[in-house]
N, C-alpha and C positions, 0 to 999 in steps of 0.2 A: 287699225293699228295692231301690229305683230305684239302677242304677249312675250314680256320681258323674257321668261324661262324658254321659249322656244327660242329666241336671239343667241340665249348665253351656254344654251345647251350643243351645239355643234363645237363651240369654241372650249369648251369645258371638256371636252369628247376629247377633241383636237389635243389639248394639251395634256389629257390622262395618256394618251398615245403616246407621245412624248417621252414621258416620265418612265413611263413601262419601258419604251425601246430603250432609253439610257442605260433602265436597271438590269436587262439585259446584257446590255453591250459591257457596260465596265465589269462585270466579272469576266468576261474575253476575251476582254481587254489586258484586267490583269492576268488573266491564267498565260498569255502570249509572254508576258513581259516576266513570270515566274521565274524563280531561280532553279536550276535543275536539281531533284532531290539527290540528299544525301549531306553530309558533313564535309567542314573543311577538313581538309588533310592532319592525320595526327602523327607527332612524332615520337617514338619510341621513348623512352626515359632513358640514362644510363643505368640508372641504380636498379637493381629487382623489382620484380612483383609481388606482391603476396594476396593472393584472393582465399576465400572458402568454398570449400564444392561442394558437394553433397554428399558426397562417401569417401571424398579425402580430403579431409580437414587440415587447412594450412598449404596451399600451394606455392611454391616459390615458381616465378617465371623470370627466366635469365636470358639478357639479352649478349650471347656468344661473340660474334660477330656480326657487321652492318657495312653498308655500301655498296651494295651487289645489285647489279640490276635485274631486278624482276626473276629471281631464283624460281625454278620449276622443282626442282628433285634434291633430295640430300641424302647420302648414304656413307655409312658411320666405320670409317676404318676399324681392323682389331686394336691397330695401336691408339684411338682416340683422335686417329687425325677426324676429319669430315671432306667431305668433294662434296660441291653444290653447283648444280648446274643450273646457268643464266639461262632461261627459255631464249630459243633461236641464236644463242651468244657462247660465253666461253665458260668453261671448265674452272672452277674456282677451289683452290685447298685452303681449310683453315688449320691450321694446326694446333693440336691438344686441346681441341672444341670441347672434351669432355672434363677437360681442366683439372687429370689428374694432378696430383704431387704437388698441387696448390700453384702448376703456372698458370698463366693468364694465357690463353686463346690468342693467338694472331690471326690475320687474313693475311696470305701471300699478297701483294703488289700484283705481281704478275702474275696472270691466266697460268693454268695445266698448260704448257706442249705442246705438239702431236693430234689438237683433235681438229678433223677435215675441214677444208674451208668450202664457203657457202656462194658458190657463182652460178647464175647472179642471185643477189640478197632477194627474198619474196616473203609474203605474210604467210608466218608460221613455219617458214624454211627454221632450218638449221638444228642443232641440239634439243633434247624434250628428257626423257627420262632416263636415268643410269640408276642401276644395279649391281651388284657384288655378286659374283659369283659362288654359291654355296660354299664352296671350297678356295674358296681364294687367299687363306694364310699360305696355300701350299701352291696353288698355279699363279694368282695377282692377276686375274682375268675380272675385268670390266668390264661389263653389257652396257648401249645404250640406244636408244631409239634414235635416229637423225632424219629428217626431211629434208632430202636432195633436190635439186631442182631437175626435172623435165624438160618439155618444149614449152617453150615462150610465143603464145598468141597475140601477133603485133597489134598495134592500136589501132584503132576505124575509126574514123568518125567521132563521139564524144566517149568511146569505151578505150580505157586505157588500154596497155600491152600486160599481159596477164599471163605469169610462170604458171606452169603444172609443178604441183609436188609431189615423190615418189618419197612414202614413209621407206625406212629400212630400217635393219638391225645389225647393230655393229659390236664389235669387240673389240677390246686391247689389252695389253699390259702396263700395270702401273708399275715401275721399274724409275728409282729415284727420282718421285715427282712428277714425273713424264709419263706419256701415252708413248707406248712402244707397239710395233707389231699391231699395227688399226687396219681388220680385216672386215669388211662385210658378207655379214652372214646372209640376209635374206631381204630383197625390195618386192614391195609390193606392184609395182608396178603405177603408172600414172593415175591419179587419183580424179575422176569422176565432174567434171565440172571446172576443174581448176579448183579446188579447194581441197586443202589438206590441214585435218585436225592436228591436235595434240593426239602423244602417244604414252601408255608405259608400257613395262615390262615389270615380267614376276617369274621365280621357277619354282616346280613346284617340289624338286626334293628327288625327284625320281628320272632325273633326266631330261627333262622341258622346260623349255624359256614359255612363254605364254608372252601376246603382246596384242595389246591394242589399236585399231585404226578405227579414224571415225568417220560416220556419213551423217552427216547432221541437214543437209541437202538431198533431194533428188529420191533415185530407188536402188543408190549404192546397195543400202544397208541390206535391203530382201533379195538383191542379186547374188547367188551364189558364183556367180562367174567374176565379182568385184572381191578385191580382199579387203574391201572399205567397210565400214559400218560394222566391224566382226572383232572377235576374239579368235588370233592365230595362236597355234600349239607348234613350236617346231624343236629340233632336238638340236643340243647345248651345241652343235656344229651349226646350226643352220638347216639342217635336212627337213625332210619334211618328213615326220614318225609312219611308218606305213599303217598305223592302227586310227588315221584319222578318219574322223567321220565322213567326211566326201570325197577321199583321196580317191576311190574307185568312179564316184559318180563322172557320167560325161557332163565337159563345161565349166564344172566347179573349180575353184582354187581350194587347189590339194592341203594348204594351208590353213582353211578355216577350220574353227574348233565349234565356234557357235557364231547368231549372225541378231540379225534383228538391232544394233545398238545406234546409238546416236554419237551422243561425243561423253565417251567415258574418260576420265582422265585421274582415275583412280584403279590399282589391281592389286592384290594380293596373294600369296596363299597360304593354308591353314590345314595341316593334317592331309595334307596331299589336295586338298580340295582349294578352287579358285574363286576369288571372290571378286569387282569391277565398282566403280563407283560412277554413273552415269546423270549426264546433264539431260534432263526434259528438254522442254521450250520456256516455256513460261509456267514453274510449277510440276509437280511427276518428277522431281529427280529421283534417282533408283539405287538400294543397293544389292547386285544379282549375286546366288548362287552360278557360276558357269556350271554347264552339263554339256557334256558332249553331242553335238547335232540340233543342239535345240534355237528358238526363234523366239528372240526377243521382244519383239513386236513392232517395233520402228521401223518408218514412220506409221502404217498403219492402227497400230495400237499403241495408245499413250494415256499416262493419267494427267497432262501436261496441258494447258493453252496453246495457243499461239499468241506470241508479243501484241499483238491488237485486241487479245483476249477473245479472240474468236477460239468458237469448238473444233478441233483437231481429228477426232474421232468417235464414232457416235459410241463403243464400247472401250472401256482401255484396256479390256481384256479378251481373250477369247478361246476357243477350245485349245488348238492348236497353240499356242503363247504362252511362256513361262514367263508365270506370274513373280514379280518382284520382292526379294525378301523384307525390304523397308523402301519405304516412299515418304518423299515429302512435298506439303504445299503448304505453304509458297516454297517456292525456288529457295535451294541454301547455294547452289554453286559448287555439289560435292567438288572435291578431287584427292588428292592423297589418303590414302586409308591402308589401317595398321592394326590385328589384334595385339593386344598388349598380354606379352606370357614371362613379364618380368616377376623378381623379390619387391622391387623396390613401393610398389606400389599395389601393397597386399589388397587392396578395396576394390582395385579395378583389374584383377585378375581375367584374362580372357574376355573382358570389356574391349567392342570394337572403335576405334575412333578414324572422324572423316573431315578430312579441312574441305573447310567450306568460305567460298570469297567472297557472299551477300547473300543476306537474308530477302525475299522479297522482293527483288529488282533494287533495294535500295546502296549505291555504294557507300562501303566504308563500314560494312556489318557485317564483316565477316569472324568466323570464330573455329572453332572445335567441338565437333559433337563427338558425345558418347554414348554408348548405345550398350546396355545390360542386356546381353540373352541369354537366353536360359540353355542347355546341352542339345535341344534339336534347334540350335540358332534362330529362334523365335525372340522376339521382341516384350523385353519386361520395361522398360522403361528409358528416355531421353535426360542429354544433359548438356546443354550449349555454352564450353567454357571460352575464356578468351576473350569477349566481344567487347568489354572495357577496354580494348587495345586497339580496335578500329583498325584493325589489320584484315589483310586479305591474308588467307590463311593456305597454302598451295601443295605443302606436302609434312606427311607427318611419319617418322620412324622411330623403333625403338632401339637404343643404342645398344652397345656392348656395356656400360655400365647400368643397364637395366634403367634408364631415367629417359622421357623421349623428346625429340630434338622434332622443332617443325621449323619451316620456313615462311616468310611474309613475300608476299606477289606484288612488290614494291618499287618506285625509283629506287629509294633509301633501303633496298632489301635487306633482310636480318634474318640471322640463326638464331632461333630460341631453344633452350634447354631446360625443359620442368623438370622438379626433383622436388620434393619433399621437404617441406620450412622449418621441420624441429628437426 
């Protein structure tokens, strides 16, 4: 006769089997069935903000105007008007945004004018950045970035029809509310793949537009013969300055200033010197010093993942490779970035600030950093204001009333205006 425990022992086996495999399966079960992270959608308040920062006490945040979709750039008339451009969309005026003489801010109904239309419609076509011309109370010349469309790769088989986009650089005249006189100044030519980044622009004071193209794909970025993946320098016509750094090389685009980037979508500049605010992959966003001829390191060198969280690169740095003035990880999503050289805001005098659309891959955490350096633009300390507001955070400038205006990367898009609570 078989002992009892050898009977009950297969069967006992059997069902701890069982129980294991279940406990297994329902956590992948439910991680399948998860909700995707991040929050539900927040909407702005009417009435102000008021938060505390850290070196300035009492901030008020004002919500200017809303309904814009998805606003990429905002640039602050002398008279107080603002122009805010809808990414790939239209030209938007708000008027008396900075709400002198106690009126209240409007949004025009209707789009700006005049600015070129988008045939046919592709991802990431159309408007991206605009600019004021240094001197613009006396010409009323408008910069701004547009991705044109190219040739159209027809559909095979399960792969769609797929535009090429050609970034350019365009000019106008703001002349009664309208875009007058819309000349392009400079294309880059078809961009690498069929993808085409965001772009900005920036000048630097001396004669130069500077502008952005991205290679966030492929070996645009270390091709000197792509104007993809690079910081272009061209003069306030378009021309190409004959003191660029590979205008003489064979092969190269005469255009590029520096190369190595990914998808910057922040620029600036500061005492004649250029500043970029660039997206990593997963992690590594950057904010660069530009130098003339130098190599960013993309894709080769990154402080960045990749989305799977797989390693990117075995050093993020290297002899050859200019090393980045600030980094961050996890991901914030730089883009818009601003030194601040106002009155208004004695605490943060020449404090840098960067909108950023998520922290961490998580949406709906996006905010404003700030960043204290010290006179060799070194890093004294962070400050992530904003993120109570669950806004994607897209571009930030300083007004002519010294107080700064950002925009939210929204359906419901919004001007916001900080200034000072007492």
């Amino acid at each position: 006769m078989a002992n009892l425990d050898d009977v009950r022992g297969p069967r006992v086996r059997r069902g701890l089997a069982m129980l294991v495999a279940a406990s297994i399966a329902a956590p992948l079960a439910f991680a399948a069935q998860a909700p995707a992270p991040g929050i539900a959608p927040v909407a702005l308040a009417d009435q102000p903000y008021v938060f505390d920062t850290a070196e300035q006490h009492r901030l008020r945040v004002v919500v200017v105007a809303r309904g814009m979709n998805h606003p990429f750039s905002v640039a602050l008339l002398p008279n107080g008007d603002a122009l805010v451009a809808e990414r790939g969309g239209a030209l938007r005026r708000v008027r008396n945004a900075t709400g002198a003489g106690g009126k209240a801010p409007v949004l025009d109904a209707a789009p700006v004018a005049g600015l070129p239309k988008l045939s046919p419609p592709f991802r990431n076509g159309g408007l991206h950045d605009i600019g004021l011309h240094p001197d613009f109370a006396r010409n009323g010349y408008l910069y701004f970035t547009f991705n044109k469309a190219g040739r159209t790769t027809p559909a095979a088989g399960d792969q769609p029809a797929r535009t090429a986009g050609i970034t350019t650089l365009m000019r106008a005249k703001v002349v009664d509310g309208a875009l007058r006189d819309v000349e392009e100044l400079y294309a880059a030519g078809e961009s690498g793949g069929n993808f085409t980044a965001g772009s900005r622009l920036a000048f630097d004071g001396a004669g130069h537009v500077f502008m952005t193209t991205g290679g966030p794909f492929g070996a645009d970025a270390q091709d000197l013969g792509s104007a993809y993946g690079k910081v272009l320098r061209l003069q306030e016509d378009g021309k190409v300055p004959a003191d660029n750094p590979f205008v003489k090389q064979a092969g190269a685009a005469a255009a590029v200033y520096s190369y190595g980037h990914r998808d910057h979508l922040g620029l600036t500049s500061r005492d004649g010197q250029v500043f970029n605010a660039e997206h990593g992959p997963n992690g590594g966003d950057e904010v660069n010093r530009i130098q003339a001829g130098r190599n960013y390191g993309w894709p080769k060198h990154t402080w960045g993942r990749g989305y799977d969280g797989a390693v990117l690169s075995e050093s993020p740095t290297a002899a050859d490779v200019e090393s980045p003035m600030l980094v961050w990880i996890p991901s914030i999503g730089p883009s818009g970035i601003a030194f601040y050289d106002g009155d208004r805001f004695p605490a943060w005098k020449n404090n840098l600030f960067v909108g950023s659309v998520r922290r961490g891959e998580i949406p709906r955490t996006g905010g404003l950093e700030r960043v204290v350096l010290n006179d060799q633009l070194q890093e004294l300390r962070r400050e992530t204001l904003l993120t109570e507001l669950h806004q994607r955070i897209r571009d930030v400038r300083q007004g002519p009333d010294g107080l700064l205006y950002v925009v939210t990367d929204e359906d419901d898009g919004a001007l916001l205006r900080l200034e000072p609570a007492s």
